[in-house]
BAPA-924414 format. One line per field, with one value per residue (C-alpha): residue number from 1; z, x, y. Coordinates in steps of 0.1 Angstrom, whole numbers. Each point is the difference from the previous one (the first is absolute). Layout:
BEGIN
nr	c(NUM  ...)
Z	c(Z  ...)
X	c(X  ...)
Y	c(Y  ...)
***
This chain:
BEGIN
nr	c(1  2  3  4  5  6  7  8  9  10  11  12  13  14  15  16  17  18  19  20  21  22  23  24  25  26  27  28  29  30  31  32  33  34  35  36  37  38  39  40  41  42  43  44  45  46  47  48  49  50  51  52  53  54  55  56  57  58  59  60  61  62  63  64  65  66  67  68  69  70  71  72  73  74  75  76  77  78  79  80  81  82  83  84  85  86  87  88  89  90  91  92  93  94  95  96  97  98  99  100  101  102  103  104  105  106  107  108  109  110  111  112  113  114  115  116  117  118  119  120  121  122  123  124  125  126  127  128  129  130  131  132  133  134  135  136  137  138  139  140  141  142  143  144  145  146  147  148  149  150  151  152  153  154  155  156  157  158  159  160  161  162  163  164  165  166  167  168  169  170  171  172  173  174  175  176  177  178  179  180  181  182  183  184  185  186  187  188  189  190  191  192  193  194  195  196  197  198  199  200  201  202  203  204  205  206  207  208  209  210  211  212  213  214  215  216  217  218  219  220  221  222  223  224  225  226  227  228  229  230  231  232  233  234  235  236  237  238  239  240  241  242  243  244  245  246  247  248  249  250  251  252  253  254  255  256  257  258  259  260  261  262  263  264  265  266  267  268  269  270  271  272  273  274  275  276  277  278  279  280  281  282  283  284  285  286  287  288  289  290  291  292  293  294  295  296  297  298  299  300  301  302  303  304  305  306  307  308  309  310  311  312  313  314  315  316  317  318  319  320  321  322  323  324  325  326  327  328  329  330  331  332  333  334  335  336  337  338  339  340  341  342  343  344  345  346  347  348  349  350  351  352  353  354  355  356  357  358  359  360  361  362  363  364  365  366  367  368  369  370  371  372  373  374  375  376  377  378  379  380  381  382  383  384)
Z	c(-1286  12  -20  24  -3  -39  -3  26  -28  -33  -3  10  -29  1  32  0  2  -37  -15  -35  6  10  4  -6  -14  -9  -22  4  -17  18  -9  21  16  -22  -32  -23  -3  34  20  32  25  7  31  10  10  20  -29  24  28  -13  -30  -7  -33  -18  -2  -37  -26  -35  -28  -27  -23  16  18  39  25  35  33  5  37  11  11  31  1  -16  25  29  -18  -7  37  18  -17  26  27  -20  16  -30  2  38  0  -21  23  36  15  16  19  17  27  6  29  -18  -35  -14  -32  -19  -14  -33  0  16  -30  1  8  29  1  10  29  14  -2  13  28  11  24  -38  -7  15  -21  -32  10  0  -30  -22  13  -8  -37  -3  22  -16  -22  19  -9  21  31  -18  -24  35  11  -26  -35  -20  10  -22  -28  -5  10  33  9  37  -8  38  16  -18  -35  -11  -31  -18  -38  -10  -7  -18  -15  -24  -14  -19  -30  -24  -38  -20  21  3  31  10  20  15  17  32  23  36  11  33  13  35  -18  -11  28  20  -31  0  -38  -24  22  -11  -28  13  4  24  39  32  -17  -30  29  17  -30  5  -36  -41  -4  -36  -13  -31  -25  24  -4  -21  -7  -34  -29  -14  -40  1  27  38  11  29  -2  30  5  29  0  5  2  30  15  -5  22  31  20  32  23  10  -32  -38  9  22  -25  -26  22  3  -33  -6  28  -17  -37  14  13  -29  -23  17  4  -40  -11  23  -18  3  18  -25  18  11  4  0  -38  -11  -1  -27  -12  -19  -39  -15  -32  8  27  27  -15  25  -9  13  -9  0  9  -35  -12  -12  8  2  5  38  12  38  13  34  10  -4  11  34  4  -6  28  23  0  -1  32  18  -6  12  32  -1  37  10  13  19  20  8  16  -9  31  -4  26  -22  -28  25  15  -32  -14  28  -8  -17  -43  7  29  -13  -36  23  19  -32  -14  27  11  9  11  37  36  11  -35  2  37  -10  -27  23  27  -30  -7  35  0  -29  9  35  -17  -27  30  19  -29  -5  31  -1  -28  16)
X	c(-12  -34  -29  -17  27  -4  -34  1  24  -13  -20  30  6  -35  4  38  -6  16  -26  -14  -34  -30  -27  -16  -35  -27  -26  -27  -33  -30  -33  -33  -6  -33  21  14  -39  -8  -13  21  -7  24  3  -22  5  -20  -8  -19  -17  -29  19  23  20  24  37  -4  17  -16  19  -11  13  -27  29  -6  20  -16  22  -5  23  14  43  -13  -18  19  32  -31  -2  36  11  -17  18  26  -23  -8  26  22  9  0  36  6  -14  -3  -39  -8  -35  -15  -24  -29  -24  -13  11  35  5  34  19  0  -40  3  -18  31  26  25  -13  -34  -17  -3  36  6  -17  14  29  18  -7  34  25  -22  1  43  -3  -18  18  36  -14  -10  30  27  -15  5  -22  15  -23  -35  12  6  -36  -23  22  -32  -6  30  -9  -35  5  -10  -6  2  -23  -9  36  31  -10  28  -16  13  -5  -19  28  -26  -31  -25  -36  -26  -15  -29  -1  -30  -27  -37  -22  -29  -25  -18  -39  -11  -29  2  -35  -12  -20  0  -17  -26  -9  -1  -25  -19  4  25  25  9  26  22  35  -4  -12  -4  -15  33  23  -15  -6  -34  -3  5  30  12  37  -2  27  27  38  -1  36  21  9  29  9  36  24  2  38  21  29  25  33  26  19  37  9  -22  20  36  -11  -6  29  12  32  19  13  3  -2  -29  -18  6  -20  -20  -12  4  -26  -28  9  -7  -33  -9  10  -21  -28  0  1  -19  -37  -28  -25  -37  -25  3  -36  -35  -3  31  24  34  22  29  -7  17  2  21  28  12  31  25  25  29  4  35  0  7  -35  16  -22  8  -15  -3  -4  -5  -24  -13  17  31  -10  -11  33  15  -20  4  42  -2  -24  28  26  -18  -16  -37  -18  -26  -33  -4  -37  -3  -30  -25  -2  -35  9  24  -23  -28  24  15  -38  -6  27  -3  8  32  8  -5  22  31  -5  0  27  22  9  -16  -32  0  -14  28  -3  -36  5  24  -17  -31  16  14  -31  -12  28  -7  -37  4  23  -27  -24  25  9  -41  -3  24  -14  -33)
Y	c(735  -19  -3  26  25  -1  1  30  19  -4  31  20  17  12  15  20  41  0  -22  1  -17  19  -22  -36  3  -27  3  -30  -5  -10  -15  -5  -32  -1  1  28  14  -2  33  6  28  20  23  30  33  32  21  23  -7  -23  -14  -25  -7  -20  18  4  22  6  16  22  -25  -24  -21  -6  -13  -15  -5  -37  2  31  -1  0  -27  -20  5  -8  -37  -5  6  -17  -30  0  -14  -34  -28  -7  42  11  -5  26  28  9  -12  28  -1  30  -13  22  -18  -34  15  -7  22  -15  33  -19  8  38  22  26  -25  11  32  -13  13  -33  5  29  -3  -30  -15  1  39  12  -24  7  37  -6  -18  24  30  -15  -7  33  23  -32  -20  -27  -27  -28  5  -2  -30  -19  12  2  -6  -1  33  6  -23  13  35  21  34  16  28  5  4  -4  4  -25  -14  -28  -8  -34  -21  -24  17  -21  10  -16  14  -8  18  6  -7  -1  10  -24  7  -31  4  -23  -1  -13  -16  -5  -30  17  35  -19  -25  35  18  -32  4  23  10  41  8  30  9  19  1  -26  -31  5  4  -30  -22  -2  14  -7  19  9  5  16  4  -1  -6  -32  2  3  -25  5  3  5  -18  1  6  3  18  -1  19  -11  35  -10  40  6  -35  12  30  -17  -3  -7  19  -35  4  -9  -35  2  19  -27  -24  21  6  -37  -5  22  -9  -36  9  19  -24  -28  25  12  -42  -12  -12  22  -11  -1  16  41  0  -15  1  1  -29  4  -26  4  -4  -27  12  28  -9  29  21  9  21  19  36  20  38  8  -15  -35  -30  -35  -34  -13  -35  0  -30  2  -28  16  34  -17  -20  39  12  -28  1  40  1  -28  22  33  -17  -2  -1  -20  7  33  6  37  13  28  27  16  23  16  4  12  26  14  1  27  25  31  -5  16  -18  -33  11  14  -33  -25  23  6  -37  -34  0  -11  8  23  20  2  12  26  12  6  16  26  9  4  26  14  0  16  27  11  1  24  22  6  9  25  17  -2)
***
Protein backbone atom coordinates (compact mmCIF):
# COMPACT_ATOMS: atom_id res chain seq x y z
CA UNK A 1 0.00 0.00 0.00
CA UNK A 2 1.49 3.72 -0.94
CA UNK A 3 1.60 6.37 1.29
CA UNK A 4 -1.33 8.00 -0.69
CA UNK A 5 -3.46 5.08 -0.47
CA UNK A 6 -3.06 5.13 3.43
CA UNK A 7 -3.54 8.46 4.01
CA UNK A 8 -6.68 8.26 1.72
CA UNK A 9 -8.12 5.40 4.39
CA UNK A 10 -7.48 6.49 7.76
CA UNK A 11 -10.79 8.14 8.54
CA UNK A 12 -12.58 5.03 7.34
CA UNK A 13 -13.96 3.99 10.36
CA UNK A 14 -15.44 7.37 10.63
CA UNK A 15 -17.15 7.01 7.60
CA UNK A 16 -18.78 3.08 7.40
CA UNK A 17 -22.89 3.23 7.54
CA UNK A 18 -22.41 1.32 11.09
CA UNK A 19 -20.43 3.98 12.62
CA UNK A 20 -20.35 5.04 16.22
CA UNK A 21 -18.99 8.64 15.85
CA UNK A 22 -21.28 11.53 15.35
CA UNK A 23 -19.36 14.45 14.96
CA UNK A 24 -15.93 16.40 15.45
CA UNK A 25 -16.41 19.68 17.24
CA UNK A 26 -13.99 22.56 18.21
CA UNK A 27 -14.37 24.96 20.59
CA UNK A 28 -11.70 27.97 20.21
CA UNK A 29 -11.34 31.14 22.25
CA UNK A 30 -10.77 34.40 20.60
CA UNK A 31 -9.51 37.69 21.72
CA UNK A 32 -9.55 41.24 19.92
CA UNK A 33 -6.54 42.26 18.17
CA UNK A 34 -6.61 45.35 20.68
CA UNK A 35 -6.18 43.04 23.66
CA UNK A 36 -8.63 41.12 26.00
CA UNK A 37 -10.37 44.80 26.76
CA UNK A 38 -10.64 45.87 23.44
CA UNK A 39 -14.14 46.99 21.86
CA UNK A 40 -14.83 45.14 18.57
CA UNK A 41 -17.86 45.77 16.36
CA UNK A 42 -19.70 43.27 15.58
CA UNK A 43 -22.21 42.96 12.69
CA UNK A 44 -25.49 44.99 12.11
CA UNK A 45 -28.82 44.20 11.37
CA UNK A 46 -32.42 45.96 9.84
CA UNK A 47 -34.32 46.29 12.95
CA UNK A 48 -36.92 48.13 10.97
CA UNK A 49 -36.74 50.22 8.31
CA UNK A 50 -34.62 53.18 9.71
CA UNK A 51 -32.74 51.21 12.34
CA UNK A 52 -29.98 49.06 12.61
CA UNK A 53 -28.74 46.95 15.68
CA UNK A 54 -26.37 44.60 17.08
CA UNK A 55 -27.81 40.71 17.03
CA UNK A 56 -27.91 40.71 20.73
CA UNK A 57 -29.64 38.55 23.32
CA UNK A 58 -30.14 39.80 27.02
CA UNK A 59 -31.31 37.45 29.78
CA UNK A 60 -33.29 38.08 32.69
CA UNK A 61 -30.47 36.92 34.69
CA UNK A 62 -28.49 39.96 33.10
CA UNK A 63 -26.32 37.45 30.93
CA UNK A 64 -26.13 38.42 26.99
CA UNK A 65 -24.93 36.80 24.27
CA UNK A 66 -23.87 38.87 20.87
CA UNK A 67 -23.43 37.06 17.33
CA UNK A 68 -19.84 38.02 16.59
CA UNK A 69 -20.15 36.06 12.64
CA UNK A 70 -23.22 34.43 11.71
CA UNK A 71 -22.85 30.28 10.13
CA UNK A 72 -23.21 31.80 7.23
CA UNK A 73 -20.74 33.95 7.10
CA UNK A 74 -18.43 32.11 8.31
CA UNK A 75 -18.84 29.11 5.58
CA UNK A 76 -18.57 32.48 2.93
CA UNK A 77 -14.75 32.92 4.44
CA UNK A 78 -13.85 29.39 4.72
CA UNK A 79 -14.65 28.57 0.99
CA UNK A 80 -13.33 30.62 -0.74
CA UNK A 81 -10.03 28.92 0.57
CA UNK A 82 -9.98 26.58 -2.33
CA UNK A 83 -9.11 29.30 -4.89
CA UNK A 84 -5.64 30.25 -3.10
CA UNK A 85 -2.76 28.09 -5.13
CA UNK A 86 -1.58 25.79 -2.40
CA UNK A 87 -5.67 24.40 -2.38
CA UNK A 88 -7.06 24.68 -6.07
CA UNK A 89 -6.20 21.13 -6.43
CA UNK A 90 -8.53 20.05 -4.24
CA UNK A 91 -11.67 21.41 -6.17
CA UNK A 92 -12.86 21.89 -9.61
CA UNK A 93 -12.19 26.07 -10.78
CA UNK A 94 -15.28 26.66 -12.06
CA UNK A 95 -15.68 30.32 -13.68
CA UNK A 96 -18.93 31.65 -14.97
CA UNK A 97 -18.10 34.40 -17.51
CA UNK A 98 -20.63 37.12 -17.64
CA UNK A 99 -19.32 39.94 -20.40
CA UNK A 100 -15.94 41.42 -18.75
CA UNK A 101 -17.02 39.82 -15.29
CA UNK A 102 -15.85 36.35 -14.35
CA UNK A 103 -17.73 35.27 -10.98
CA UNK A 104 -15.72 31.91 -9.54
CA UNK A 105 -18.69 29.59 -8.13
CA UNK A 106 -16.53 29.49 -5.01
CA UNK A 107 -17.64 33.38 -4.57
CA UNK A 108 -21.56 32.81 -5.88
CA UNK A 109 -23.58 34.03 -2.49
CA UNK A 110 -25.86 30.71 -2.67
CA UNK A 111 -23.28 28.50 -3.99
CA UNK A 112 -24.32 26.12 -6.98
CA UNK A 113 -27.68 27.11 -6.74
CA UNK A 114 -26.82 30.73 -7.43
CA UNK A 115 -28.55 32.49 -10.05
CA UNK A 116 -25.41 33.34 -11.71
CA UNK A 117 -25.53 29.65 -11.84
CA UNK A 118 -28.47 28.87 -12.98
CA UNK A 119 -28.55 30.86 -15.58
CA UNK A 120 -25.53 29.85 -17.06
CA UNK A 121 -23.97 27.40 -19.84
CA UNK A 122 -23.61 25.23 -16.17
CA UNK A 123 -27.47 25.41 -15.16
CA UNK A 124 -28.39 22.05 -16.87
CA UNK A 125 -25.65 19.73 -15.23
CA UNK A 126 -26.25 21.47 -11.81
CA UNK A 127 -29.97 21.11 -12.44
CA UNK A 128 -29.01 16.93 -12.99
CA UNK A 129 -26.91 17.10 -10.11
CA UNK A 130 -29.33 18.41 -7.51
CA UNK A 131 -32.24 16.48 -8.81
CA UNK A 132 -30.36 12.96 -8.48
CA UNK A 133 -29.43 14.11 -4.70
CA UNK A 134 -32.83 14.78 -4.03
CA UNK A 135 -34.95 11.71 -6.37
CA UNK A 136 -31.40 9.23 -5.29
CA UNK A 137 -29.35 10.74 -3.12
CA UNK A 138 -26.80 10.68 -5.29
CA UNK A 139 -24.27 13.08 -4.33
CA UNK A 140 -21.56 12.10 -6.81
CA UNK A 141 -22.52 14.56 -9.64
CA UNK A 142 -22.49 17.90 -7.46
CA UNK A 143 -19.20 16.83 -5.53
CA UNK A 144 -17.52 16.73 -9.22
CA UNK A 145 -19.19 20.26 -9.84
CA UNK A 146 -19.36 22.30 -7.00
CA UNK A 147 -18.25 19.90 -3.75
CA UNK A 148 -18.32 22.88 -1.52
CA UNK A 149 -21.72 23.22 -2.12
CA UNK A 150 -21.87 20.00 -0.24
CA UNK A 151 -19.40 20.90 2.49
CA UNK A 152 -21.01 24.19 3.40
CA UNK A 153 -24.44 23.41 2.64
CA UNK A 154 -26.97 24.43 -0.40
CA UNK A 155 -30.45 24.78 -0.91
CA UNK A 156 -32.37 24.74 -4.46
CA UNK A 157 -35.34 26.62 -3.28
CA UNK A 158 -36.26 27.82 -6.89
CA UNK A 159 -36.36 24.33 -8.83
CA UNK A 160 -35.52 21.14 -7.38
CA UNK A 161 -35.75 21.73 -3.72
CA UNK A 162 -32.89 19.21 -3.16
CA UNK A 163 -31.41 20.63 0.03
CA UNK A 164 -28.34 19.43 1.46
CA UNK A 165 -27.17 19.72 5.21
CA UNK A 166 -23.90 21.83 6.05
CA UNK A 167 -21.51 19.25 6.36
CA UNK A 168 -19.27 21.97 8.19
CA UNK A 169 -21.10 24.72 10.15
CA UNK A 170 -19.07 27.19 12.57
CA UNK A 171 -20.27 30.47 14.42
CA UNK A 172 -18.81 33.10 16.43
CA UNK A 173 -20.08 34.19 19.67
CA UNK A 174 -19.31 36.85 22.22
CA UNK A 175 -20.73 36.45 26.17
CA UNK A 176 -21.51 39.16 28.46
CA UNK A 177 -21.19 42.16 26.64
CA UNK A 178 -21.56 45.84 26.70
CA UNK A 179 -22.95 48.13 23.90
CA UNK A 180 -21.05 51.37 23.03
CA UNK A 181 -22.12 54.00 21.34
CA UNK A 182 -19.39 56.17 19.76
CA UNK A 183 -20.33 60.20 18.49
CA UNK A 184 -18.38 61.86 15.27
CA UNK A 185 -18.79 64.88 13.25
CA UNK A 186 -17.85 65.16 9.53
CA UNK A 187 -16.66 68.86 8.68
CA UNK A 188 -16.60 70.43 5.44
CA UNK A 189 -13.97 72.84 4.15
CA UNK A 190 -15.96 73.00 0.85
CA UNK A 191 -19.39 74.12 3.01
CA UNK A 192 -17.72 76.79 4.28
CA UNK A 193 -15.53 78.25 1.30
CA UNK A 194 -19.21 78.13 -0.38
CA UNK A 195 -20.96 80.10 3.08
CA UNK A 196 -17.93 82.38 3.09
CA UNK A 197 -17.95 81.60 6.79
CA UNK A 198 -19.84 78.64 9.11
CA UNK A 199 -20.75 76.28 6.78
CA UNK A 200 -24.62 74.85 8.07
CA UNK A 201 -24.91 71.88 10.71
CA UNK A 202 -27.83 69.53 9.39
CA UNK A 203 -28.33 65.98 8.78
CA UNK A 204 -30.55 66.40 6.55
CA UNK A 205 -31.10 67.96 2.88
CA UNK A 206 -28.86 68.94 -0.46
CA UNK A 207 -25.74 70.52 1.05
CA UNK A 208 -25.60 66.95 3.75
CA UNK A 209 -26.06 64.96 0.69
CA UNK A 210 -23.43 66.83 -1.05
CA UNK A 211 -20.98 67.43 1.79
CA UNK A 212 -21.15 70.86 1.63
CA UNK A 213 -22.26 70.65 5.29
CA UNK A 214 -21.21 69.86 9.30
CA UNK A 215 -22.69 66.67 9.57
CA UNK A 216 -23.18 65.09 13.05
CA UNK A 217 -23.16 61.28 14.04
CA UNK A 218 -24.53 61.00 17.25
CA UNK A 219 -24.38 58.04 19.50
CA UNK A 220 -24.28 55.62 16.79
CA UNK A 221 -23.27 51.92 16.82
CA UNK A 222 -19.94 52.18 18.65
CA UNK A 223 -19.68 48.44 18.98
CA UNK A 224 -19.49 46.06 22.23
CA UNK A 225 -16.63 45.23 24.77
CA UNK A 226 -16.71 42.09 25.88
CA UNK A 227 -16.59 40.83 29.83
CA UNK A 228 -16.76 37.27 29.38
CA UNK A 229 -14.96 35.32 26.32
CA UNK A 230 -15.38 35.46 22.58
CA UNK A 231 -15.75 31.72 21.21
CA UNK A 232 -16.02 29.85 18.09
CA UNK A 233 -17.50 26.80 18.17
CA UNK A 234 -17.42 24.53 14.89
CA UNK A 235 -19.04 21.16 14.25
CA UNK A 236 -18.01 18.92 11.04
CA UNK A 237 -21.24 16.71 11.16
CA UNK A 238 -19.94 13.20 10.20
CA UNK A 239 -23.86 11.89 10.21
CA UNK A 240 -24.92 14.25 7.54
CA UNK A 241 -21.45 12.82 5.55
CA UNK A 242 -22.21 9.09 5.83
CA UNK A 243 -25.49 10.03 4.00
CA UNK A 244 -24.09 11.10 0.80
CA UNK A 245 -23.76 8.37 -1.51
CA UNK A 246 -23.24 7.55 -4.89
CA UNK A 247 -24.93 4.46 -7.31
CA UNK A 248 -21.35 2.96 -8.75
CA UNK A 249 -21.41 1.34 -5.62
CA UNK A 250 -20.12 0.80 -1.97
CA UNK A 251 -16.74 1.48 -3.17
CA UNK A 252 -17.42 4.50 -5.05
CA UNK A 253 -19.30 5.93 -2.26
CA UNK A 254 -16.31 5.35 0.12
CA UNK A 255 -14.34 7.83 -2.11
CA UNK A 256 -16.60 9.59 -2.00
CA UNK A 257 -17.03 10.41 1.39
CA UNK A 258 -13.29 10.34 1.66
CA UNK A 259 -13.25 13.21 -0.87
CA UNK A 260 -15.60 15.58 1.19
CA UNK A 261 -14.23 14.51 4.78
CA UNK A 262 -10.94 15.66 3.16
CA UNK A 263 -12.25 18.95 2.23
CA UNK A 264 -13.95 19.38 5.38
CA UNK A 265 -11.29 18.49 7.41
CA UNK A 266 -8.82 20.95 5.68
CA UNK A 267 -11.66 23.58 5.69
CA UNK A 268 -12.46 23.09 9.82
CA UNK A 269 -8.15 23.27 10.49
CA UNK A 270 -7.43 25.55 8.33
CA UNK A 271 -6.37 29.13 10.38
CA UNK A 272 -8.92 31.69 10.51
CA UNK A 273 -8.18 34.52 8.90
CA UNK A 274 -8.21 37.94 11.80
CA UNK A 275 -10.26 40.39 10.32
CA UNK A 276 -14.40 39.76 9.61
CA UNK A 277 -14.76 43.35 9.52
CA UNK A 278 -13.62 46.96 9.78
CA UNK A 279 -13.47 46.95 13.53
CA UNK A 280 -13.10 43.74 14.35
CA UNK A 281 -9.96 41.63 14.00
CA UNK A 282 -9.80 38.01 16.39
CA UNK A 283 -6.93 35.99 17.11
CA UNK A 284 -6.83 32.88 18.77
CA UNK A 285 -6.16 33.34 22.68
CA UNK A 286 -3.20 31.76 23.74
CA UNK A 287 -4.04 31.20 26.99
CA UNK A 288 -6.70 28.87 26.18
CA UNK A 289 -5.84 26.42 23.21
CA UNK A 290 -8.75 25.15 20.67
CA UNK A 291 -10.47 21.78 21.97
CA UNK A 292 -11.32 19.37 19.35
CA UNK A 293 -13.08 16.56 20.18
CA UNK A 294 -14.79 13.62 18.69
CA UNK A 295 -18.18 12.80 19.88
CA UNK A 296 -19.88 9.15 19.74
CA UNK A 297 -23.66 8.78 19.07
CA UNK A 298 -24.09 7.66 22.55
CA UNK A 299 -22.84 11.21 24.02
CA UNK A 300 -19.13 9.94 24.76
CA UNK A 301 -16.43 12.47 23.95
CA UNK A 302 -12.87 12.07 23.33
CA UNK A 303 -9.76 13.96 22.76
CA UNK A 304 -8.86 14.77 18.89
CA UNK A 305 -5.46 15.61 17.43
CA UNK A 306 -5.92 16.44 13.77
CA UNK A 307 -3.25 19.31 12.42
CA UNK A 308 -3.91 20.85 9.25
CA UNK A 309 -1.07 19.51 7.84
CA UNK A 310 -2.27 16.25 8.07
CA UNK A 311 -5.84 16.99 7.33
CA UNK A 312 -4.60 18.60 3.94
CA UNK A 313 -2.29 15.59 3.03
CA UNK A 314 -5.98 13.63 3.83
CA UNK A 315 -7.64 15.70 1.38
CA UNK A 316 -4.98 15.77 -1.18
CA UNK A 317 -4.72 11.61 -1.59
CA UNK A 318 -8.66 11.39 -1.14
CA UNK A 319 -9.27 14.03 -4.08
CA UNK A 320 -6.44 11.74 -6.42
CA UNK A 321 -8.30 8.91 -5.88
CA UNK A 322 -11.84 10.45 -6.67
CA UNK A 323 -10.60 12.43 -9.82
CA UNK A 324 -10.71 16.11 -9.36
CA UNK A 325 -11.12 18.29 -12.83
CA UNK A 326 -9.53 21.16 -13.74
CA UNK A 327 -10.66 24.42 -14.67
CA UNK A 328 -14.15 24.69 -16.21
CA UNK A 329 -15.32 28.47 -17.80
CA UNK A 330 -19.08 28.43 -18.23
CA UNK A 331 -20.74 31.41 -19.40
CA UNK A 332 -23.73 33.46 -18.13
CA UNK A 333 -26.68 33.71 -20.91
CA UNK A 334 -28.60 36.98 -20.10
CA UNK A 335 -31.05 36.03 -22.55
CA UNK A 336 -32.20 33.28 -20.49
CA UNK A 337 -32.50 35.23 -17.42
CA UNK A 338 -34.17 38.13 -19.51
CA UNK A 339 -36.72 35.57 -21.03
CA UNK A 340 -37.70 33.69 -17.92
CA UNK A 341 -38.04 37.31 -16.16
CA UNK A 342 -41.01 37.91 -18.68
CA UNK A 343 -43.07 34.86 -17.88
CA UNK A 344 -46.05 34.65 -15.95
CA UNK A 345 -45.13 33.61 -11.80
CA UNK A 346 -46.48 30.30 -12.66
CA UNK A 347 -44.88 29.93 -15.77
CA UNK A 348 -41.51 30.65 -14.68
CA UNK A 349 -42.08 28.03 -11.31
CA UNK A 350 -43.30 25.10 -13.73
CA UNK A 351 -40.29 26.09 -15.82
CA UNK A 352 -37.48 26.04 -12.91
CA UNK A 353 -39.38 23.01 -11.56
CA UNK A 354 -40.05 20.95 -14.42
CA UNK A 355 -36.37 20.57 -15.89
CA UNK A 356 -33.22 22.64 -16.87
CA UNK A 357 -33.64 25.88 -17.69
CA UNK A 358 -32.87 26.36 -21.42
CA UNK A 359 -34.15 27.95 -24.79
CA UNK A 360 -36.24 25.06 -26.01
CA UNK A 361 -37.97 24.78 -22.34
CA UNK A 362 -38.56 28.37 -22.17
CA UNK A 363 -39.97 28.07 -25.81
CA UNK A 364 -42.28 25.29 -24.82
CA UNK A 365 -43.39 26.64 -21.86
CA UNK A 366 -44.50 29.91 -23.80
CA UNK A 367 -46.12 28.36 -26.51
CA UNK A 368 -48.31 26.47 -23.49
CA UNK A 369 -49.47 29.29 -22.38
CA UNK A 370 -50.30 30.80 -25.73
CA UNK A 371 -52.54 27.79 -25.74
CA UNK A 372 -53.79 27.99 -22.74
CA UNK A 373 -54.26 31.73 -23.25
CA UNK A 374 -56.10 31.51 -26.60
CA UNK A 375 -58.35 28.81 -24.94
CA UNK A 376 -59.50 31.11 -21.95
CA UNK A 377 -60.11 33.74 -24.68
CA UNK A 378 -62.40 31.22 -26.62
CA UNK A 379 -64.25 29.81 -23.59
CA UNK A 380 -65.17 33.82 -22.70
CA UNK A 381 -66.41 34.23 -25.64
CA UNK A 382 -68.57 31.56 -25.58
CA UNK A 383 -70.21 32.53 -22.49
CA UNK A 384 -70.44 35.98 -23.82
Amino acid sequence: MSDDQGNAMQHDDWLKDESEVAALVMRQRLVPVEGQDGVIFPPTYPIDQNKAGYNIDRFDDGSSVCQIDSVGSQANRMEPLFKRVKYKHLVPQVVIRAGDREIHLLDAGHRAADAIVRFSTLGPALHEAFKGYQDQGNAAKLARIAPTSIVFGSWDSRATQAKLPRIVRSVIRAYDVKELRRSAQYSTIAGEILAEGDAVVTTTGPKAELGLAHVPAVHAHGGVQVQGEIRREAILNLSALRALADPAGDEATLKLRRYILGLALVSFTAPMEPSLREGCELVADPGHPAQWMLVKHDGTRSDLAVTHDQAFAFATAAAESFGVEGKRTETFDSWIANQVLKLSEADRKKLLKQGPVTKKAIEEVEKASKIRDKGKKESKDKAG
